[in-house]
C-alpha positions, 0 to 999 in steps of 0.5 A: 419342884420345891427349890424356896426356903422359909425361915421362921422362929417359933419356941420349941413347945410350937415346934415340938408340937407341930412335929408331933402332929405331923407325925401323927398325920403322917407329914414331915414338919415341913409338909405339914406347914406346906399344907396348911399355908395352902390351906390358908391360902385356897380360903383367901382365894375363895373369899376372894371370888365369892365375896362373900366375907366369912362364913354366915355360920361363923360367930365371935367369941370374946375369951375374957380371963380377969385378974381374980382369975374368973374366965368367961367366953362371950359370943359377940353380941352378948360381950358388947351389950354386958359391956354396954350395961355394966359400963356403958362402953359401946363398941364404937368408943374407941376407948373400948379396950378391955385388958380382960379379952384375952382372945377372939376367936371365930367358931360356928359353936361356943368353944369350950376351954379344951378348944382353946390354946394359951400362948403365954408369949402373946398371952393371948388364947387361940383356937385349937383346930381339930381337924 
């Protein structure tokens, strides 16, 4: 029996959105967000009893958008070492920020831009899931 409420502020093109995909996926908005919470939440448990951590498939992508207005998305290792032989930062510097990462994102394949979202209030990118 559902009897608890969740109170949340998102902006209307998120709920728009959500509403839309929960139609087309045959959920309410509030079972849709009822499932995913519990998709989220047998993960966890599952990393949890395995310990495994993420999966060995899984890699980092860096999404970089710099201020001329190039983009560019690095796996992981191939960031750090451009950023190793470009500006001899290393990613143990804890001043490695770099104001052109705009997202990480973790995928077993390179993403491509159509995977990836713009949230232009954290101005930050995210990835889409297809499923």
């Amino acid at each position: 029996m559902k009897d608890s409420y969740i109170h949340i502020r998102i902006n209307s093109e998120l709920k728009q959105a959500a509403k839309q995909h929960a139609a087309d996926t045959g959920r309410t908005l509030a079972g849709l967000i009822d499932w995913l919470l519990r998709q989220e939440l047998k993960k966890a448990d599952s990393l949890k009893r395995g310990g495994q951590g993420r999966s060995k498939k899984m890699k980092t992508w860096y999404i970089l958008v710099y201020d001329n207005g190039n983009r560019a998305i690095f796996e992981e290792n191939e960031y750090w070492r451009e950023q190793k032989l470009n500006y001899g930062i290393d990613r143990n510097d804890i001043n490695a920020d770099n104001e052109a990462v705009k997202g990480i994102v973790e995928a077993e394949t390179e993403p491509t831009w159509d995977d990836l979202f713009y949230d232009a209030e954290t101005h930050s990118y995210y990835l889409v899931d297809k499923e």
